[in-house]
N, CA, C, O and CB atoms as a CASP TS submission, in Angstrom:
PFRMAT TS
TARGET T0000
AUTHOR 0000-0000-0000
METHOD Language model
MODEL 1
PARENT N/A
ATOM      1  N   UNK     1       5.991  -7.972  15.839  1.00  0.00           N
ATOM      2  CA  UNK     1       5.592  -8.076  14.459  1.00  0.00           C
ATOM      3  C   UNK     1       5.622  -6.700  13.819  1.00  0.00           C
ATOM      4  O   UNK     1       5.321  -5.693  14.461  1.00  0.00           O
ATOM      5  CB  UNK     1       4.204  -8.706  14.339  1.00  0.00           C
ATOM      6  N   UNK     2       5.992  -6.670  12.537  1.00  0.00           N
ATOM      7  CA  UNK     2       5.998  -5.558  12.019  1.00  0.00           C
ATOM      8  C   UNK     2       5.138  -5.482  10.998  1.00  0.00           C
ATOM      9  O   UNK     2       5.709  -5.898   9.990  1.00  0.00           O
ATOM     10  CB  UNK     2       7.106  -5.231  11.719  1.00  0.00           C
ATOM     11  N   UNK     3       3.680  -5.043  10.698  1.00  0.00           N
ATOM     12  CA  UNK     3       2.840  -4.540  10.108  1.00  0.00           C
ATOM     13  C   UNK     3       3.139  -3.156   9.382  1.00  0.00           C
ATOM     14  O   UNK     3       3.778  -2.251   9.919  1.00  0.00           O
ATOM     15  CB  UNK     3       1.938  -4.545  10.930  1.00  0.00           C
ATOM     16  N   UNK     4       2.547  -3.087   7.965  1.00  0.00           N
ATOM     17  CA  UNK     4       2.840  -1.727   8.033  1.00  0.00           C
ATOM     18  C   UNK     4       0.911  -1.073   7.468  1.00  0.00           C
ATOM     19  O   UNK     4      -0.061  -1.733   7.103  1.00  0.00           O
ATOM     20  CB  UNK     4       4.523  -1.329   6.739  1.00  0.00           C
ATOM     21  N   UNK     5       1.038  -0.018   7.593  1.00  0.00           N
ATOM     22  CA  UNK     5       0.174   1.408   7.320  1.00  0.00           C
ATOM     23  C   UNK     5       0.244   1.650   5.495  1.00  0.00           C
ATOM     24  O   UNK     5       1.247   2.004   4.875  1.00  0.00           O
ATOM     25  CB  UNK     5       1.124   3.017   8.331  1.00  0.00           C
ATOM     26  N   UNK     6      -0.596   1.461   5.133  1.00  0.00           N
ATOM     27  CA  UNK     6      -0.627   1.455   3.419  1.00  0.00           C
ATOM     28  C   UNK     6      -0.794   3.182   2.845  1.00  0.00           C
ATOM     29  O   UNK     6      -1.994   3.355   3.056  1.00  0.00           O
ATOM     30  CB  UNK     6      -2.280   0.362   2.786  1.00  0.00           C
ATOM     31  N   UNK     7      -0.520   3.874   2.537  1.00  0.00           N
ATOM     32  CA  UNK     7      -1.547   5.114   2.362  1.00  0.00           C
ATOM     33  C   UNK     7      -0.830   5.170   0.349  1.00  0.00           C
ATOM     34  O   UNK     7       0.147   4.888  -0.345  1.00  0.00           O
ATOM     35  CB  UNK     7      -1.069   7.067   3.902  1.00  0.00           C
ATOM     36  N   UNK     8      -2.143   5.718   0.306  1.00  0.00           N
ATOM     37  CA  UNK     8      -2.022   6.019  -1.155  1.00  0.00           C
ATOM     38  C   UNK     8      -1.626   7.969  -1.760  1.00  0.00           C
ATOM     39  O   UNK     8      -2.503   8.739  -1.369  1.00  0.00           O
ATOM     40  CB  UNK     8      -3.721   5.430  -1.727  1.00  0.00           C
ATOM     41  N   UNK     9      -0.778   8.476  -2.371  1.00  0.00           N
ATOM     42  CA  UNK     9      -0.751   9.763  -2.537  1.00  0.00           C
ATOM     43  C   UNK     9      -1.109   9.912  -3.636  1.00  0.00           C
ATOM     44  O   UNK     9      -0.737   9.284  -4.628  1.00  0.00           O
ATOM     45  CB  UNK     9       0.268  10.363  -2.308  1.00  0.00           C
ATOM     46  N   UNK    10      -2.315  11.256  -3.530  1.00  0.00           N
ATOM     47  CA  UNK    10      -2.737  11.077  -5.190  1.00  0.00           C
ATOM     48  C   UNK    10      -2.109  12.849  -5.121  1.00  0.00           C
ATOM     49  O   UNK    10      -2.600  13.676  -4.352  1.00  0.00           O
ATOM     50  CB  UNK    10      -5.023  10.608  -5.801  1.00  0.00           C
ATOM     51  N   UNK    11      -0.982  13.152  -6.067  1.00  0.00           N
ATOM     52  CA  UNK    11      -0.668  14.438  -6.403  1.00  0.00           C
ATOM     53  C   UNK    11      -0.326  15.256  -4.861  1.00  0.00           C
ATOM     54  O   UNK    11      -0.420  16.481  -4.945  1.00  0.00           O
ATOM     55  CB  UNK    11      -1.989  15.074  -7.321  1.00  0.00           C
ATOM     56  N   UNK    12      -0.129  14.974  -4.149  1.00  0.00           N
ATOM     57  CA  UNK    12       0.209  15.224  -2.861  1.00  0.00           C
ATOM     58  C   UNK    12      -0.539  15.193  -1.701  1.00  0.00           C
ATOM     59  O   UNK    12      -0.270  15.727  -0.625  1.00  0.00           O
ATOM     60  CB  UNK    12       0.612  16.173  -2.860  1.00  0.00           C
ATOM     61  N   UNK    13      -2.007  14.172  -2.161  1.00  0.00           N
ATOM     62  CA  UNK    13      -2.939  14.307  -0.915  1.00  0.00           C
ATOM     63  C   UNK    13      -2.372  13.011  -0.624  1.00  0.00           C
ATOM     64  O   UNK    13      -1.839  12.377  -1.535  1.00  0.00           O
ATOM     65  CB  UNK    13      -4.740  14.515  -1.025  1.00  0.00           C
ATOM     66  N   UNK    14      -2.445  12.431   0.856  1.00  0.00           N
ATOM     67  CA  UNK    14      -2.390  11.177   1.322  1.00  0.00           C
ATOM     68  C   UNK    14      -3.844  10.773   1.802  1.00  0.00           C
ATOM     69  O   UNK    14      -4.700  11.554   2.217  1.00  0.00           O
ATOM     70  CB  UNK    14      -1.331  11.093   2.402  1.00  0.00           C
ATOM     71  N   UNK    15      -3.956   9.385   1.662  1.00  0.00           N
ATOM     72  CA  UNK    15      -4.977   9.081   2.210  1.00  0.00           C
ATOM     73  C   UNK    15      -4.473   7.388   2.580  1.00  0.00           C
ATOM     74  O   UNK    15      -3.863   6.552   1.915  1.00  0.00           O
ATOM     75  CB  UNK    15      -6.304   9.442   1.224  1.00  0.00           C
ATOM     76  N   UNK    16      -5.011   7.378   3.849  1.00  0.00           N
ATOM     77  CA  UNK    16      -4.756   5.632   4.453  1.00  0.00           C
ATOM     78  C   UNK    16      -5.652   4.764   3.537  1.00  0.00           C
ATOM     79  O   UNK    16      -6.774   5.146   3.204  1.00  0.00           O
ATOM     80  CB  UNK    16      -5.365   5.289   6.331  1.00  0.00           C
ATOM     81  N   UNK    17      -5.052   3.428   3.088  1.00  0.00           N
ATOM     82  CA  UNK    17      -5.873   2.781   1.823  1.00  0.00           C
ATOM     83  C   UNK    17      -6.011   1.616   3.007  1.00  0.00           C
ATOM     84  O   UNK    17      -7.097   1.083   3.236  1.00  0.00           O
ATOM     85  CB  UNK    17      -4.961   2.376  -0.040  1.00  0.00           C
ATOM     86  N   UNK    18      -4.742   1.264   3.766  1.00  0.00           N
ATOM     87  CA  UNK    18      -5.138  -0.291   4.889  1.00  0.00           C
ATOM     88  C   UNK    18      -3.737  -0.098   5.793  1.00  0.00           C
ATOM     89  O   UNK    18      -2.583   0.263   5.563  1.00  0.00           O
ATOM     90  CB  UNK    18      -5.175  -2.404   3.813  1.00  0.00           C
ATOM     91  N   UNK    19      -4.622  -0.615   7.124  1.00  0.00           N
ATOM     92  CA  UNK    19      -3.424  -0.773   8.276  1.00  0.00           C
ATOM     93  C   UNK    19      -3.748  -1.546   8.514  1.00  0.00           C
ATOM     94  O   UNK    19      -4.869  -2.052   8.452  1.00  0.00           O
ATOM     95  CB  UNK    19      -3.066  -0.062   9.370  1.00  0.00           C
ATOM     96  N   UNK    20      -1.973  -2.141   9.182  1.00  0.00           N
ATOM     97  CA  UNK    20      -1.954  -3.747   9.981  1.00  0.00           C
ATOM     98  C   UNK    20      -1.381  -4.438   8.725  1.00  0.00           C
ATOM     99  O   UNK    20      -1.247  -5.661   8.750  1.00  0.00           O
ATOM    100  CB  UNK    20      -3.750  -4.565  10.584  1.00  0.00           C
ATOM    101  N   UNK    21      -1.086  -3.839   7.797  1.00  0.00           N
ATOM    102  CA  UNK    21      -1.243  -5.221   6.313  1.00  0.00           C
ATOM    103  C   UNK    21       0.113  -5.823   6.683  1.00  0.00           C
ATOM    104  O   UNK    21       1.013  -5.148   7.183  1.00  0.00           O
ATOM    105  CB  UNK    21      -1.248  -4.542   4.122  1.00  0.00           C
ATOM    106  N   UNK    22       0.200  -6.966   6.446  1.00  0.00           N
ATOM    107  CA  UNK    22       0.893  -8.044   6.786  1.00  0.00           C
ATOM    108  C   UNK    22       1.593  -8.728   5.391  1.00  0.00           C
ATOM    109  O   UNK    22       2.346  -9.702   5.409  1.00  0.00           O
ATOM    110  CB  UNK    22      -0.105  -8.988   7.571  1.00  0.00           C
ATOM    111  N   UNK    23       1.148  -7.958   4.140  1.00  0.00           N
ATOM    112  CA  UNK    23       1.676  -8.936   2.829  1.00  0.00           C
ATOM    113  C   UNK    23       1.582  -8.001   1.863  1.00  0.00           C
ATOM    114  O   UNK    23       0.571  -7.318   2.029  1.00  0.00           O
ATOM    115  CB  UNK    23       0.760 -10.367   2.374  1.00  0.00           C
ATOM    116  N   UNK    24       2.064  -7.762   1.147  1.00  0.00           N
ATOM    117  CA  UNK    24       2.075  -6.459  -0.178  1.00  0.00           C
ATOM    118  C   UNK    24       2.924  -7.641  -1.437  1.00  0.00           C
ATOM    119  O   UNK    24       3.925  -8.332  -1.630  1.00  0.00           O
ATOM    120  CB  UNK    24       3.491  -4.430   0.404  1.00  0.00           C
ATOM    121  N   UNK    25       1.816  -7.259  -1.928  1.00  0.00           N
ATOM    122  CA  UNK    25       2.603  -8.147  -3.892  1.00  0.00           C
ATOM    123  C   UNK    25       1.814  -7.138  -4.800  1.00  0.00           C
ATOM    124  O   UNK    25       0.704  -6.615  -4.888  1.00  0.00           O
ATOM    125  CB  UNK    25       1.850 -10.516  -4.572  1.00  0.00           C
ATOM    126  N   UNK    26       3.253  -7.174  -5.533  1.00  0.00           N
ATOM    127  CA  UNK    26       2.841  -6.103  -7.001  1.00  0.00           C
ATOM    128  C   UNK    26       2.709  -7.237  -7.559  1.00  0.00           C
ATOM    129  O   UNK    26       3.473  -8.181  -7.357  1.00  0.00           O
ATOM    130  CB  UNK    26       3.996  -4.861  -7.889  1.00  0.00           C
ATOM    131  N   UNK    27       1.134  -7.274  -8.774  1.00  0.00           N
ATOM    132  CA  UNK    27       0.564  -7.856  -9.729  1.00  0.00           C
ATOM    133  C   UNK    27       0.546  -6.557 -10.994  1.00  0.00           C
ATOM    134  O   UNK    27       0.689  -5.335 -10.993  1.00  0.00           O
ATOM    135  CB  UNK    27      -0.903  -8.478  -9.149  1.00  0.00           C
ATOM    136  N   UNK    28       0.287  -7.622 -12.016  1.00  0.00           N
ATOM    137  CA  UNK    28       0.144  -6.908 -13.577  1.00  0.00           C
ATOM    138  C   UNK    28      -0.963  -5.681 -13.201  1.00  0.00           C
ATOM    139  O   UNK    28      -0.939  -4.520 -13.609  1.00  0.00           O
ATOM    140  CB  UNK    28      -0.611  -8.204 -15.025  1.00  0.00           C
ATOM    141  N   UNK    29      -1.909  -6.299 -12.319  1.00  0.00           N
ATOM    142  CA  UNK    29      -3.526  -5.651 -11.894  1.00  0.00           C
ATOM    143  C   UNK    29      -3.208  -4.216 -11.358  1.00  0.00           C
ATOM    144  O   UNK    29      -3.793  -3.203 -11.741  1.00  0.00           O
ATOM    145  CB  UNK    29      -4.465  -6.643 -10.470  1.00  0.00           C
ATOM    146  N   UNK    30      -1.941  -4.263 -10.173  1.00  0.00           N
ATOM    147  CA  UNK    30      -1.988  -3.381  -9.173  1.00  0.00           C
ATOM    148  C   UNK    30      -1.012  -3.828  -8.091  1.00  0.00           C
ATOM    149  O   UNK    30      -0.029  -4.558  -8.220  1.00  0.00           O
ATOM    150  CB  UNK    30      -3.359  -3.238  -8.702  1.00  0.00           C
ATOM    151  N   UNK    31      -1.514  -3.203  -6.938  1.00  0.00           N
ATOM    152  CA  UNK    31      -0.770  -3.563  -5.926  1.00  0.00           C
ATOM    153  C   UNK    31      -2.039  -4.970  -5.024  1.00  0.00           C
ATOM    154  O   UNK    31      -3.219  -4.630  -5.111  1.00  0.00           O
ATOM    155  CB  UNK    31      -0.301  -1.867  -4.961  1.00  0.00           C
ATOM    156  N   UNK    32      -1.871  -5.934  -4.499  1.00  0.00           N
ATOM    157  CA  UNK    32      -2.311  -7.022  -3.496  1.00  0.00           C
ATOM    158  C   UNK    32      -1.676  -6.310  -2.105  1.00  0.00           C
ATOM    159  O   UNK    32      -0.541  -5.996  -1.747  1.00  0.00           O
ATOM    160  CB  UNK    32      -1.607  -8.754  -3.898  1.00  0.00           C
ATOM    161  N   UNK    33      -3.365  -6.204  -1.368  1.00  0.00           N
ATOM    162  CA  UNK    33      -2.570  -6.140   0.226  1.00  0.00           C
ATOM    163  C   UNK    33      -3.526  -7.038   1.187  1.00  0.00           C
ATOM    164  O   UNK    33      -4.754  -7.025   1.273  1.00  0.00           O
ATOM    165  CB  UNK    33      -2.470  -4.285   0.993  1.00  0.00           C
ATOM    166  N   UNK    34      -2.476  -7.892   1.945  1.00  0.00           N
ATOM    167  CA  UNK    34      -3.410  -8.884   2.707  1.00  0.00           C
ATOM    168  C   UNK    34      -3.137  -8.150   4.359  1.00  0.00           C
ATOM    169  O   UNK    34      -2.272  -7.334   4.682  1.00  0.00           O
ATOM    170  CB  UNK    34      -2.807 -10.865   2.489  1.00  0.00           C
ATOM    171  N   UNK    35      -4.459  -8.926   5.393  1.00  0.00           N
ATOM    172  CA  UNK    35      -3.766  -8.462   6.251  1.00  0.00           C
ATOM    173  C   UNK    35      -4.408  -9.784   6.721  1.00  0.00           C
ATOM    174  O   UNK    35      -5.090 -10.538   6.027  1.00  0.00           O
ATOM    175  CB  UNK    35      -3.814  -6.973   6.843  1.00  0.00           C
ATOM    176  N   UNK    36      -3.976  -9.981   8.404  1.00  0.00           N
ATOM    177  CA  UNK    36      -4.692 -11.160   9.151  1.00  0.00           C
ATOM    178  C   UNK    36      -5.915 -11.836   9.131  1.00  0.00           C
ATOM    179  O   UNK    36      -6.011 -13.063   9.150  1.00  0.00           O
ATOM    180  CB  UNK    36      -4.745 -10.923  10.145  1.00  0.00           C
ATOM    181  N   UNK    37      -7.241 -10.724   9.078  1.00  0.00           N
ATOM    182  CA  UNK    37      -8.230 -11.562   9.387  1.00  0.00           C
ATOM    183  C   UNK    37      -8.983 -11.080   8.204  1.00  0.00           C
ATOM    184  O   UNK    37      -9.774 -11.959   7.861  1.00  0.00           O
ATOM    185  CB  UNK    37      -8.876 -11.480  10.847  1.00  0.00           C
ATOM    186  N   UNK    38      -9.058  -9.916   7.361  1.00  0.00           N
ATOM    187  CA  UNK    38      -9.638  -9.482   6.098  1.00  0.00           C
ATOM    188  C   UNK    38      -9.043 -10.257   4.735  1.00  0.00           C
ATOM    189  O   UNK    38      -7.980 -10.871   4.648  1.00  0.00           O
ATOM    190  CB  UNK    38      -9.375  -7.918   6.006  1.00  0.00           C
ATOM    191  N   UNK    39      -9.796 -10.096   3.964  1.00  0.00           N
ATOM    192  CA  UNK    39     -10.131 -11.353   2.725  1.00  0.00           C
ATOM    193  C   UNK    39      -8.596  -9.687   1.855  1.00  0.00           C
ATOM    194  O   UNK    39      -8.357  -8.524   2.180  1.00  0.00           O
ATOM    195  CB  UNK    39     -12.991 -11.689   1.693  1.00  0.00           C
ATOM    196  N   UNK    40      -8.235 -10.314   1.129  1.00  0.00           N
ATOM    197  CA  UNK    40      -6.964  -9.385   0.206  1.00  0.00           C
ATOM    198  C   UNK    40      -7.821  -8.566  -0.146  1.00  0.00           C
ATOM    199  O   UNK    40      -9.026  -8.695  -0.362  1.00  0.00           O
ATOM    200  CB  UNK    40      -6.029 -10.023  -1.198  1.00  0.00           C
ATOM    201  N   UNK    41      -6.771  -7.232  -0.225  1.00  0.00           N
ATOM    202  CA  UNK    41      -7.679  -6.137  -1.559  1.00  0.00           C
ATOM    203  C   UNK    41      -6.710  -5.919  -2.049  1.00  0.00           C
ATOM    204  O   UNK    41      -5.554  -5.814  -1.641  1.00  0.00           O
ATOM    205  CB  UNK    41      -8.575  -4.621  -1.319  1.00  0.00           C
ATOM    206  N   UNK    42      -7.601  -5.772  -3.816  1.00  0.00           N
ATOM    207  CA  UNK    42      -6.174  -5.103  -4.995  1.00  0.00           C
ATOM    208  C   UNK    42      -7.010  -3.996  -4.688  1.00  0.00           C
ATOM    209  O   UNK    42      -8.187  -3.776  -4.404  1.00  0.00           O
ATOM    210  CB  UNK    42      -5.793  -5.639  -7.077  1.00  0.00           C
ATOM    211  N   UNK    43      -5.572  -3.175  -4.911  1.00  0.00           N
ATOM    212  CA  UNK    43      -5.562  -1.360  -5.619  1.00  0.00           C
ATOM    213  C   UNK    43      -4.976  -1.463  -6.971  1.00  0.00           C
ATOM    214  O   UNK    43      -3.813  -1.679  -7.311  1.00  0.00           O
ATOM    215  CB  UNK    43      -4.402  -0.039  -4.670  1.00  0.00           C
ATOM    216  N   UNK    44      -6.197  -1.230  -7.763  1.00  0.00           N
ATOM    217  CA  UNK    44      -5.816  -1.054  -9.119  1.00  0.00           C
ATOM    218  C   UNK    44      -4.832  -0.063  -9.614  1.00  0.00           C
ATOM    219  O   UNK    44      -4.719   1.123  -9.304  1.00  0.00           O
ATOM    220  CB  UNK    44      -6.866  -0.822  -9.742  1.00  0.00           C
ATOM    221  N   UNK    45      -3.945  -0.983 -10.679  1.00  0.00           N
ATOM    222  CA  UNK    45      -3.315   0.247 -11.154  1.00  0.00           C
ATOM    223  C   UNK    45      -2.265   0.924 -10.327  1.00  0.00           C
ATOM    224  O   UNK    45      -1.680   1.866 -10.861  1.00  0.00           O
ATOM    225  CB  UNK    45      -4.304   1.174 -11.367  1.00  0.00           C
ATOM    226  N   UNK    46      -1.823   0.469  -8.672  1.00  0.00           N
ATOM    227  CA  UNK    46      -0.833   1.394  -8.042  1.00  0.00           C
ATOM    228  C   UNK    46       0.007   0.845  -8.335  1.00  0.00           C
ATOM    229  O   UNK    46      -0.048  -0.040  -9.190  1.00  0.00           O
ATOM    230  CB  UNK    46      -0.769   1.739  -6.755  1.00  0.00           C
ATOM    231  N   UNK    47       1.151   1.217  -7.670  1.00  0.00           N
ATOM    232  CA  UNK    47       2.437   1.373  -7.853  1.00  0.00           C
ATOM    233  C   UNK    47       3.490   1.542  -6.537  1.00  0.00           C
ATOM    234  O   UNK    47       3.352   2.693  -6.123  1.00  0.00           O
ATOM    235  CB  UNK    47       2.462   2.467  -8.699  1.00  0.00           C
ATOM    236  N   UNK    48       4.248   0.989  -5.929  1.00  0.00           N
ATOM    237  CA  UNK    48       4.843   1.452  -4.322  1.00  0.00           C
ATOM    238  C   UNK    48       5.850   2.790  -4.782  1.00  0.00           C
ATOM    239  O   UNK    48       6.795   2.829  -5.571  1.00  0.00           O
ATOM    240  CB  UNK    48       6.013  -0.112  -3.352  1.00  0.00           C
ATOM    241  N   UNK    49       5.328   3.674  -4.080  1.00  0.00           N
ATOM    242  CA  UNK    49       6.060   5.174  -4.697  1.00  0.00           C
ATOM    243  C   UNK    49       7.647   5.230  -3.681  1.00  0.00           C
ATOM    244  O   UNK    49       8.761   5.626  -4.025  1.00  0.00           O
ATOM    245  CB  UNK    49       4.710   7.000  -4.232  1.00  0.00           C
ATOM    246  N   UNK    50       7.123   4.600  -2.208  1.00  0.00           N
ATOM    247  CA  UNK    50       8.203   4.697  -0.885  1.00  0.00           C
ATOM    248  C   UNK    50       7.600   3.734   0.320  1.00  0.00           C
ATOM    249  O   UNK    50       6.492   3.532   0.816  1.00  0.00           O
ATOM    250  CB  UNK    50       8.332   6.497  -0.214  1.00  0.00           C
ATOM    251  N   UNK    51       8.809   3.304   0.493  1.00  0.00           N
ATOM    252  CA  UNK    51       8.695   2.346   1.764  1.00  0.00           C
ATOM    253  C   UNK    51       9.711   3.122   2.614  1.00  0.00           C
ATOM    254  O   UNK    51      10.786   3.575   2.220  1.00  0.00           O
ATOM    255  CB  UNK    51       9.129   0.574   1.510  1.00  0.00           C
ATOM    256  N   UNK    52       9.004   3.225   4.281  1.00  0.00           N
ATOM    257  CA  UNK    52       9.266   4.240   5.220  1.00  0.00           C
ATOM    258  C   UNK    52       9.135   3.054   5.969  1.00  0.00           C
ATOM    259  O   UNK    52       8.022   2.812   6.435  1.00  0.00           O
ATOM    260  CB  UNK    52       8.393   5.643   5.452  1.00  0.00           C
ATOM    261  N   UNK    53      10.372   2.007   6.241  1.00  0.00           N
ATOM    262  CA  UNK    53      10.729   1.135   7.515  1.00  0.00           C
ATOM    263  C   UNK    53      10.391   1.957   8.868  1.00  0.00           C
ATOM    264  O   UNK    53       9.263   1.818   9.342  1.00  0.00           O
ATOM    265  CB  UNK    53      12.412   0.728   7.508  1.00  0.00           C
ATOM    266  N   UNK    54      11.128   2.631   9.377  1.00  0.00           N
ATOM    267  CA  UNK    54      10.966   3.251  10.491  1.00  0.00           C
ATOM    268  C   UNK    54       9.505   3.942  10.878  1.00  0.00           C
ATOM    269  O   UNK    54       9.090   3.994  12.035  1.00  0.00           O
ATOM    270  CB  UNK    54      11.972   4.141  10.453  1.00  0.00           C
ATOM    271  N   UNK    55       8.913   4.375   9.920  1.00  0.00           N
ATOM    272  CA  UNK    55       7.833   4.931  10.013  1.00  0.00           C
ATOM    273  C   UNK    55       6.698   3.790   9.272  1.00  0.00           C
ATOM    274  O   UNK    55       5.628   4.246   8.869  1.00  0.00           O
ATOM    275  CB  UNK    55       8.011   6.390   9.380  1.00  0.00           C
ATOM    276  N   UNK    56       6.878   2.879   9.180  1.00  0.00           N
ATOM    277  CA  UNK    56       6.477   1.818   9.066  1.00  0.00           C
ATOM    278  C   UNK    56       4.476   1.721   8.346  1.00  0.00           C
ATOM    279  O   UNK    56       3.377   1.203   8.548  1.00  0.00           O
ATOM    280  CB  UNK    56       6.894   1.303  10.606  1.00  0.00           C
ATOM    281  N   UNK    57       5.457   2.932   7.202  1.00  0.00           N
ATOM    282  CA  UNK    57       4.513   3.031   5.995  1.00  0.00           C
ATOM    283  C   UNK    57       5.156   2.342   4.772  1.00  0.00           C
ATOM    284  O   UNK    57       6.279   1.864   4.608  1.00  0.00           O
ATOM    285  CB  UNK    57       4.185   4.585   5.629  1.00  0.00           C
ATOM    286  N   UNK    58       3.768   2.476   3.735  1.00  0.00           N
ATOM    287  CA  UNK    58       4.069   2.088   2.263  1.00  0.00           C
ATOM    288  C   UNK    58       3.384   3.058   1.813  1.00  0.00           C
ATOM    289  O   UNK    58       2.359   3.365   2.421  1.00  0.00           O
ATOM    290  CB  UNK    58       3.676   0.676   1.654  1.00  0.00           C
ATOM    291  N   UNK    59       3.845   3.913   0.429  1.00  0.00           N
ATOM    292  CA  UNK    59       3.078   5.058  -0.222  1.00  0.00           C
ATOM    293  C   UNK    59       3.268   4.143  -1.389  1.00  0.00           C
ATOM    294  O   UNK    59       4.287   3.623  -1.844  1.00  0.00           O
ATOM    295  CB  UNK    59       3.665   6.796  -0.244  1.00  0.00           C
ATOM    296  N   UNK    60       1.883   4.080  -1.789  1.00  0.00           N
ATOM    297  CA  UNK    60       1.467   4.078  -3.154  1.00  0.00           C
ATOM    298  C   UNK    60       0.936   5.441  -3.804  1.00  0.00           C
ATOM    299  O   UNK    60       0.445   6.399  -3.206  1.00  0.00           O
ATOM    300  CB  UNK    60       0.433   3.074  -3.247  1.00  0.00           C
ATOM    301  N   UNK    61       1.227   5.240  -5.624  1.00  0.00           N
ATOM    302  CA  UNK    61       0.693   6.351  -6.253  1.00  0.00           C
ATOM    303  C   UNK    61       0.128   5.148  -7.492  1.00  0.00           C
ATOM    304  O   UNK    61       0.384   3.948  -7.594  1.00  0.00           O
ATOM    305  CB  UNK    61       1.937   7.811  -6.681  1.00  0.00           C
ATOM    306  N   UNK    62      -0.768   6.097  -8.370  1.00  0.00           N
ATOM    307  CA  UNK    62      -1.362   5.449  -9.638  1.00  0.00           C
ATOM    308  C   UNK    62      -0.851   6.829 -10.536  1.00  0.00           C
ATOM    309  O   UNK    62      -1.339   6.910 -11.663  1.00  0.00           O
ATOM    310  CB  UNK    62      -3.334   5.023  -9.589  1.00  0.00           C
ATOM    311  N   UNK    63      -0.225   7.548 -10.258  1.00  0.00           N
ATOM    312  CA  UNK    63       0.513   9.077 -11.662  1.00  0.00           C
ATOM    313  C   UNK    63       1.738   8.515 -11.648  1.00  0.00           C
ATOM    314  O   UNK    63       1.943   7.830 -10.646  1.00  0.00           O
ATOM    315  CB  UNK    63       0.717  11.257 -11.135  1.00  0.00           C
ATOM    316  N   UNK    64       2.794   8.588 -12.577  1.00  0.00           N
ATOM    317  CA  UNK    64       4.432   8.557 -12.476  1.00  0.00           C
ATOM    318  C   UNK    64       5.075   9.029 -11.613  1.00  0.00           C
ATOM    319  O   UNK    64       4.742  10.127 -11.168  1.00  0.00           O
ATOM    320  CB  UNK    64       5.059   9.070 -13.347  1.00  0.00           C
ATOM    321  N   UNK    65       5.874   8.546 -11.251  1.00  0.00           N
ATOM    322  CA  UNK    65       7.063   8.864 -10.101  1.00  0.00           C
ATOM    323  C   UNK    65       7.620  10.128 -10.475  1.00  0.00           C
ATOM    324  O   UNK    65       8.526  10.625  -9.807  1.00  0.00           O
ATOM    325  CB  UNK    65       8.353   7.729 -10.020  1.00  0.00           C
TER
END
């Protein structure tokens, strides 16, 4: 199974927002991340900045690309 590692970059800090997540949907709201046994969380307002298959991250930001 391939799970990925969520982290959010704000201006060049990273910080892990959720691992293991299993489902990512962009809404009007934000970003939706589900994972197996935890109830969904939105991140308001993000945005997917980079998806890193191999490294089997997702970077979100909430500033412009």
């Amino acid at each position: 199974m391939c799970q990925m590692n969520v982290i959010m970059d704000n201006n060049g800090q990273q910080d892990t927002v959720l691992e293991d997540v299993t489902k990512l949907e962009t809404t009007p709201d934000g970003v939706l991340l589900s994972t197996f046994f935890d109830e969904p969380k939105l991140i308001p307002k993000a945005r997917v900045k980079k998806i890193d298959f191999l490294g089997n991250t997702v970077t979100l930001c909430t500033s412009n690309i």
